[in-house]
C-alpha positions in Angstrom: 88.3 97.5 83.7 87.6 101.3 82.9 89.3 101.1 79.7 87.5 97.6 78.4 84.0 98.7 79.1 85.3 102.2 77.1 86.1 100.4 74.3 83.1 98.3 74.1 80.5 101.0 75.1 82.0 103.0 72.0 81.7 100.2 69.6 77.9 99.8 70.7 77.5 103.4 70.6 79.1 104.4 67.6 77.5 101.5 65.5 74.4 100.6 67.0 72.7 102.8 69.6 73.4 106.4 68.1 72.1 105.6 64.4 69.0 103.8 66.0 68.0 106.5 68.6 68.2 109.4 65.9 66.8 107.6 63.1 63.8 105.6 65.3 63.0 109.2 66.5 62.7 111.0 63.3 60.4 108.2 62.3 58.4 108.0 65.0 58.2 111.9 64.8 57.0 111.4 61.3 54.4 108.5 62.6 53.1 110.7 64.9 53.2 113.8 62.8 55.0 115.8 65.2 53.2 115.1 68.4 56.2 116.5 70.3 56.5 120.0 69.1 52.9 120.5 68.0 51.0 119.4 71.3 52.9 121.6 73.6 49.9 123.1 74.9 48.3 120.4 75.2 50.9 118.3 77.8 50.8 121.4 79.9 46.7 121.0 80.0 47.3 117.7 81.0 49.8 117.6 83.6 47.5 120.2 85.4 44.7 118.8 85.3 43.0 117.8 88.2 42.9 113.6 89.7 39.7 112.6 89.2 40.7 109.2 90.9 40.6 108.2 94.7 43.5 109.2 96.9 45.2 106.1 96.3 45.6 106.7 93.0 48.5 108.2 91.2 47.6 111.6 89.1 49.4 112.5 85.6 51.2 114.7 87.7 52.9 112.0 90.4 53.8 109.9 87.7 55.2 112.4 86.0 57.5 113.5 89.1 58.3 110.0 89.6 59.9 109.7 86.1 61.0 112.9 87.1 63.2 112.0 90.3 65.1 109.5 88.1 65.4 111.8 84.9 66.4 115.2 87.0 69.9 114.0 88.5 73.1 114.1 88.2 73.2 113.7 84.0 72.2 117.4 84.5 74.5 118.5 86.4 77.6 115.6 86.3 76.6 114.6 83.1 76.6 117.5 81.1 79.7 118.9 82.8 81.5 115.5 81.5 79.5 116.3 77.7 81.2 119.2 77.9 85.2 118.3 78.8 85.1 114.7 76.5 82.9 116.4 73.6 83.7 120.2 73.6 80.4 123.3 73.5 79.0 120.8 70.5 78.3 118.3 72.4 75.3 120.5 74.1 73.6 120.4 70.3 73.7 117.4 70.4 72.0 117.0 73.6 69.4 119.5 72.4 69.0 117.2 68.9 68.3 113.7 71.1 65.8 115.9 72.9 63.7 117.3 70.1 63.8 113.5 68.6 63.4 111.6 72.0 59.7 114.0 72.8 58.3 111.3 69.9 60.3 108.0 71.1 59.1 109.2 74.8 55.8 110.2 74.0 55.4 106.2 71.9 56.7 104.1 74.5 54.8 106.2 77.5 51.7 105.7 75.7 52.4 102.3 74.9 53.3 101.7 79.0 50.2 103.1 79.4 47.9 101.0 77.0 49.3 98.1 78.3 49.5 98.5 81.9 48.1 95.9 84.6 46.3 96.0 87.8 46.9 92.3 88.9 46.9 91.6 92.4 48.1 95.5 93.0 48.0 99.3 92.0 48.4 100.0 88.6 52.2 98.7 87.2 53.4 98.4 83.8 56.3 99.0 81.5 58.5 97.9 78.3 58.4 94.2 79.5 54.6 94.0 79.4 53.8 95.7 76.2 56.6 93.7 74.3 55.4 90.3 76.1 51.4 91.1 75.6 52.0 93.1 72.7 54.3 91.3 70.7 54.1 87.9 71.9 58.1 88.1 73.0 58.2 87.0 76.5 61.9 86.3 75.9 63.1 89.5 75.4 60.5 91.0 78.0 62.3 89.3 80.4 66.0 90.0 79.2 64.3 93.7 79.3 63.4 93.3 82.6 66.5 91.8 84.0 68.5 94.4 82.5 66.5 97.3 83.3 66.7 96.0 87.1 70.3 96.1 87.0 71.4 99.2 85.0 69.0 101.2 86.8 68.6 99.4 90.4 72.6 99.0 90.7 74.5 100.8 88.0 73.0 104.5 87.9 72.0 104.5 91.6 76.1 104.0 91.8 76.8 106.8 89.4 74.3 109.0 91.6 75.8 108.4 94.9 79.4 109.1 93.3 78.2 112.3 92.1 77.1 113.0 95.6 80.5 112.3 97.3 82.3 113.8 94.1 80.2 117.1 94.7 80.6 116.8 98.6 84.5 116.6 98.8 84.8 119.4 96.6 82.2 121.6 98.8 84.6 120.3 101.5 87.9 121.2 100.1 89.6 119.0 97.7 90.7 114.9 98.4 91.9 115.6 101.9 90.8 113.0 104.2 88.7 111.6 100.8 88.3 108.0 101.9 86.5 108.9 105.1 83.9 111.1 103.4 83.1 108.6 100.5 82.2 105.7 103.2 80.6 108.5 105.2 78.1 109.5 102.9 78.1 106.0 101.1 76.9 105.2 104.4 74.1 107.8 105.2 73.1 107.8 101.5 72.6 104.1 101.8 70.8 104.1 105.3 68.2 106.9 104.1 67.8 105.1 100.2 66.8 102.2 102.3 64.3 103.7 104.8 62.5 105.3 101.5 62.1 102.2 99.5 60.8 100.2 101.9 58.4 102.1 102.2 56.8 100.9 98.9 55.2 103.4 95.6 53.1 105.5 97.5 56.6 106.7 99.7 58.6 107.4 96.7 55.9 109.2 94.9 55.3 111.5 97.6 59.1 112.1 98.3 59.3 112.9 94.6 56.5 115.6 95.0 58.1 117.1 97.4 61.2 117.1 96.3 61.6 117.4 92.6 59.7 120.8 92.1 61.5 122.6 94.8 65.2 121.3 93.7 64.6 122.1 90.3 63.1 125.4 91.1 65.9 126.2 93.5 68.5 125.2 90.4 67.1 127.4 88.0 67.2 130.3 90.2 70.6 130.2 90.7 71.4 129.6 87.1 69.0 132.5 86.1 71.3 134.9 88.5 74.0 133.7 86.6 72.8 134.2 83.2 71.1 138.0 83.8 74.7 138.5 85.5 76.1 138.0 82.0 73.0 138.4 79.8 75.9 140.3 77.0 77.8 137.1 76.6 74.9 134.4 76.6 74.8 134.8 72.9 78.2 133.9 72.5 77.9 130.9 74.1 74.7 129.5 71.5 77.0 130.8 68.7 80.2 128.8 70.7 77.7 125.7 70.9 76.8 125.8 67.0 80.0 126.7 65.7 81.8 123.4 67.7 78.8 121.3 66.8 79.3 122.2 62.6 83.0 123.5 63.2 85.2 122.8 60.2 88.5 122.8 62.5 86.0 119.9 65.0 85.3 117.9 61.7 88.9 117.7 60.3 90.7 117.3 63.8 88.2 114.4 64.8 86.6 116.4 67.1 82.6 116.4 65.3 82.4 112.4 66.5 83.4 112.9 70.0 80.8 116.3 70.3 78.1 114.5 68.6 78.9 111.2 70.7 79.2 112.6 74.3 76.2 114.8 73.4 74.1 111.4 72.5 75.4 109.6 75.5 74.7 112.4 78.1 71.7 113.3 76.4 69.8 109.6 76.8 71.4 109.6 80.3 69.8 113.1 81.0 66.2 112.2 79.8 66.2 108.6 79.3 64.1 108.6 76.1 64.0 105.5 74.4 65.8 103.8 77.5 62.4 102.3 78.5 62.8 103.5 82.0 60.0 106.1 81.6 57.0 103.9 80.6 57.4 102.3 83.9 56.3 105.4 85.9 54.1 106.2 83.3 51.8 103.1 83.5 51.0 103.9 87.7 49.4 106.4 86.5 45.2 106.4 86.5 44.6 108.9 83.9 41.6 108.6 81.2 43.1 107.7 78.0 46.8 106.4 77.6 48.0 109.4 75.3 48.3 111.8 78.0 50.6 110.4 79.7 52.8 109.9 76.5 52.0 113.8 76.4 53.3 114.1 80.2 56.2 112.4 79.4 57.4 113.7 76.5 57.0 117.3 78.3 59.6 115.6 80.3 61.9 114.9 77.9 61.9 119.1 77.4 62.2 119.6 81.0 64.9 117.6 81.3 67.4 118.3 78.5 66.2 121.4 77.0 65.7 123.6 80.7 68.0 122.2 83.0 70.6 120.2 81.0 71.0 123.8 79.1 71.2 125.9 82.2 74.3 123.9 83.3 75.9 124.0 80.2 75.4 128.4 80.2 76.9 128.0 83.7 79.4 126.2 82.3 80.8 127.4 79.5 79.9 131.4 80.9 83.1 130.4 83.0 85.4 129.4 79.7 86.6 126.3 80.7 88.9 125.2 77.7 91.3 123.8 80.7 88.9 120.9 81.2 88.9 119.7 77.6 89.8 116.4 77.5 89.8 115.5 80.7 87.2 112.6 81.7 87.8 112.3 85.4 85.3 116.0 85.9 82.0 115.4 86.5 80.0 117.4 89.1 83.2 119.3 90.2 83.6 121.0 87.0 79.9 122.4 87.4 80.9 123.7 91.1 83.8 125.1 89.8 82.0 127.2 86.9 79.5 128.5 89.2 82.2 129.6 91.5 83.7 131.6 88.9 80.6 133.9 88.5 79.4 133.9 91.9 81.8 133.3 94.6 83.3 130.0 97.0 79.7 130.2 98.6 78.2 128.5 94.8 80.1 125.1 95.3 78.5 124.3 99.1 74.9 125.5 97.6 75.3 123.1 94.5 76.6 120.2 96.6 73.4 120.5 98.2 71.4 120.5 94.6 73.5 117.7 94.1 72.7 115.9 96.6 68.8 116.8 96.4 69.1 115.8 92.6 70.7 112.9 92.6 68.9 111.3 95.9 65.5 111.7 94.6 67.4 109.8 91.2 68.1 107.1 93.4 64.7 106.6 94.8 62.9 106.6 90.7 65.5 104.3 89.6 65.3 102.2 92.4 61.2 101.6 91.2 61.9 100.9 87.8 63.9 98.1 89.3 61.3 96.8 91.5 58.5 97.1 88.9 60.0 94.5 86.7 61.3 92.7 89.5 57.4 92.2 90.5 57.0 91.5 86.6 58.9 88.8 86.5 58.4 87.1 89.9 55.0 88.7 91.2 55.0 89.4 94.8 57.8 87.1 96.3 58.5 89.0 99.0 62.3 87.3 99.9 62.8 88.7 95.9 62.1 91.6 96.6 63.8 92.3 100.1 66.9 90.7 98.5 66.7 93.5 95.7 66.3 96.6 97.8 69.7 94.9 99.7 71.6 95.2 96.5 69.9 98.7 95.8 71.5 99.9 99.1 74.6 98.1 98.6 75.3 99.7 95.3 74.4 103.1 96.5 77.3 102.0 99.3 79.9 100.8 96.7 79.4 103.9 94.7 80.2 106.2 97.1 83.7 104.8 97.0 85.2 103.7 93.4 86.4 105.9 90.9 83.8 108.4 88.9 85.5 107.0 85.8 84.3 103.1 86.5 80.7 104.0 87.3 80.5 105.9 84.3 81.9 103.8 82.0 79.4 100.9 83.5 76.4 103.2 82.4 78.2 103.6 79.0 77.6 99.8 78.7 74.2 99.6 79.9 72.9 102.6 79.0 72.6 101.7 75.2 71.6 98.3 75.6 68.8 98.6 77.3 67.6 101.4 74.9 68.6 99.0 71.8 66.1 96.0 73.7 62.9 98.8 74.3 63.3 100.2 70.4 63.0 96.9 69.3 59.9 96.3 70.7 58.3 100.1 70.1 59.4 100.7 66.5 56.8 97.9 65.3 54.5 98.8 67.8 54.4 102.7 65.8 50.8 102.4 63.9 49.0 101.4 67.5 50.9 104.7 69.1 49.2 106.7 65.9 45.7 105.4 66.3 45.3 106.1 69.9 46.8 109.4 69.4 44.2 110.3 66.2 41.7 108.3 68.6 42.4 111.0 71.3 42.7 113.9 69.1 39.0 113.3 67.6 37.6 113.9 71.0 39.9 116.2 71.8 38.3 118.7 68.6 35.0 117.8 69.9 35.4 120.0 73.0 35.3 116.4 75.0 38.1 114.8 77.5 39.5 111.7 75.8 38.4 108.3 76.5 39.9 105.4 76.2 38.1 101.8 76.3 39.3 98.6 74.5 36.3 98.1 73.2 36.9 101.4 70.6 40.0 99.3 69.3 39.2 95.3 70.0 41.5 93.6 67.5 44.3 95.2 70.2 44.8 92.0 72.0 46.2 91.4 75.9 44.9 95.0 76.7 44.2 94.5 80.5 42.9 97.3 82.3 40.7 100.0 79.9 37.3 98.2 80.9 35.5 101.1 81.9 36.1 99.8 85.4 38.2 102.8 86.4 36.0 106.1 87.1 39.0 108.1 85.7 38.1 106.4 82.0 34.7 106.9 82.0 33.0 109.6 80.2 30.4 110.4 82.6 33.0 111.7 85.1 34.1 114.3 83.0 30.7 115.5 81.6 30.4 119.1 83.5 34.1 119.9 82.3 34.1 122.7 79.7 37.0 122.2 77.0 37.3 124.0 74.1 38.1 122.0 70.9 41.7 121.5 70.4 43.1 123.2 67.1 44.7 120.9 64.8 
């Protein structure tokens, strides 16, 4: 089975998904004139500011952790470590490239979540499937969006995230020995506590994520700062190890440039999900006063993600020379525990199992929503629908906890790049909207105002829901005693 789904998933991704992510991104970075590189300052402002919504409500900065508790997981740690062995140092450029692209494709379809979103019959929901069904007029391939998003993130990754769990845990606990017993062991916790979250509805998941994503992150990037000032000499002999494999003449005549530049695109879009369509689904809860700033959020996410973390691991890892792991597909988490071993001691394996552990969890719970979003998309509020989804949410997290790290992987090869191939579809023609709202946004923005959004400014937009005015967080008014200066251009 692992070696079928390896040979298709390399079809679709050397002929269809990696030309299309790089080339959609470099157009929609043209479209957008840069919007991910040039409005830096700008997603920071934003994510700070303060909710000037009711309690209920979900701030810039809740959605963005909940898209954050899916993105920061085990692709930083598990994922890059496999980049790495399958692709060689190259295949971090090539993570960094699908980053610096991805900020545009993450900062259209956020914003496009966003413009689109609904408030029928509950909180604020939205995603791919709405703005290619209300948008578009496809309803066909909003639901084959739908379905497939439910399944490759609700089953498939939250399998590759408990995996990553037991794969981390049974090397903190020495080795295979007595292996069986500690996959069904934590299969089974993991499952128990994935299902007392999730029942719980939004609200639960966004305030777990709050909690939870800041501190793990924070408590990963202090280790892997140690690590670096520990070896401060040699860091720039790892960038210049990472460019030479990524350009390498000896990579491009020995075959070696297509796997770097492959595993680095794979890992990369698992990382930080741009262009998956995954995102736009936390990014429409949010009740925020005009839908570019949460494309701004989220493409600050993207950066986050790949650009901080996903390189962090990769100094960690290739600080400890691992050139014995080339090649080999069966490492994941273990060859990040083993690196950070090397350069601080046996302690550094129990103390990224728990990272681990905190990472991926918190992965489980954001994918999970994604799944129930467009579950409640396609079926509304059918509460046996639901119930039976959050079964087969806990029963994947159960079955992978026990098969091989190479099947779940491979799976999310499959999925992975058609679900990104169905959402780019929909968002490359969508492009010219994305650009209006943002030139929209930046007029007020160089009028020392906070940017408004109401359909009425752009009313041949058709099927645009919510953006009546009927939310205090869009209305002028409620910003009127904030002091902004005009934003430079």
């Amino acid at each position: 089975m692992s070696e079928l789904l390896d040979l298709f998933s390399g079809w679709l991704w050397t002929y269809l998904a990696i030309p299309l992510l790089l080339l959609s991104g470099v157009y929609l970075t043209f479209v957008c004139r840069g919007v991910q590189i040039r409005m830096i300052p700008e997603m920071i402002r934003v994510i700070t500011e303060r909710n000037h919504g009711s309690k209920e409500s979900i701030s810039s900065f809740k959605a963005f952790t909940i898209s954050a508790a899916a993105r920061v997981g085990t692709g930083n740690i598990a994922g890059v470590a496999t980049a790495i062995a399958l692709g060689g140092p190259g295949a971090v450029f090539w993570m960094w490239v699908v980053a610096l692209v991805g900020g545009a494709t993450a900062f259209a379809e956020s914003t496009l979540g966003q413009l689109y979103k609904s408030d029928a019959h509950y909180r604020y929901h939205g995603g791919p499937a709405y703005y290619i069904q209300r948008a578009l007029g496809w309803r066909w391939l909003a639901i084959i969006f739908a379905v497939m998003i439910s399944i490759t993130y609700g089953l498939v990754f939250n399998s590759v995230q408990a995996n990553s769990i037991v794969d981390a845990l049974q090397t903190s606990f020495g080795g295979t020995e007595g292996s069986a017993a500690l996959s069904w062991g934590v299969g089974i916790v993991l499952a128990t506590l994935t299902g007392v979250i999730i029942f719980g509805g939004v609200q639960t998941i966004s305030k777990v994520s709050v909690t939870v994503v800041p501190a793990m992150a924070l408590m990963y990037l202090g280790i892997g700062a140690v690590v670096i000032i520990m070896n401060i000499d040699r860091v720039p002999g790892v960038f210049a190890d990472i460019f030479a494999h990524a350009f390498g003449m000896k990579e491009i005549a020995g075959g070696g440039l297509g796997a770097a530049i492959s595993m680095g695109v794979r890992r990369g879009l698992f990382s930080n999900e741009a262009g998956m369509g995954s995102v736009p689904n936390a990014s429409a809860t949010a009740s925020v006063s005009h839908p570019v700033k949460q494309g701004l959020v989220q493409a600050l996410g993207v950066y986050f993600d790949t650009l901080v973390i996903c390189s962090m691991t990769a100094i960690i890892i290739l600080l400890a020379d691992p050139t014995h792991a080339y090649g080999d597909g069966t490492l994941g988490a273990s060859l990040t525990q083993w690196a950070l071993a090397e350069q601080l001691g046996g302690w550094a394996v129990h103390y990224l199992a728990l990272a681990i552990l905190l990472f991926a969890f918190t992965s489980v719970v954001g994918n999970y929503y994604y799944g129930e979003s467009n579950i409640q998309y396609m079926f509304g509020d059918k509460a046996w629908l639901l119930l039976a989804f959050r079964l087969l949410v806990v029963a994947f997290v159960l079955l992978g906890a026990v098969v091989k790290v190479s099947v779940v992987w491979s799976m999310a090869d499959v999925f992975m790049p058609l679900l990104a191939l169905t959402n780019l579809i929909a968002v490359l023609p969508l492009a010219r909207t994305v650009s209006r709202l943002l030139t929209h946004y930046l007029e007020q923005r160089r009028r020392g105002e906070e940017p408004v959004f109401h359909r009425d400014d752009m009313p041949d937009l058709k099927n645009v829901e919510c953006w009546d005015g009927s939310d205090v967080t869009a209305r002028a008014e409620t910003y009127a005693d904030d002091n902004l200066s005009p934003a430079t251009r």
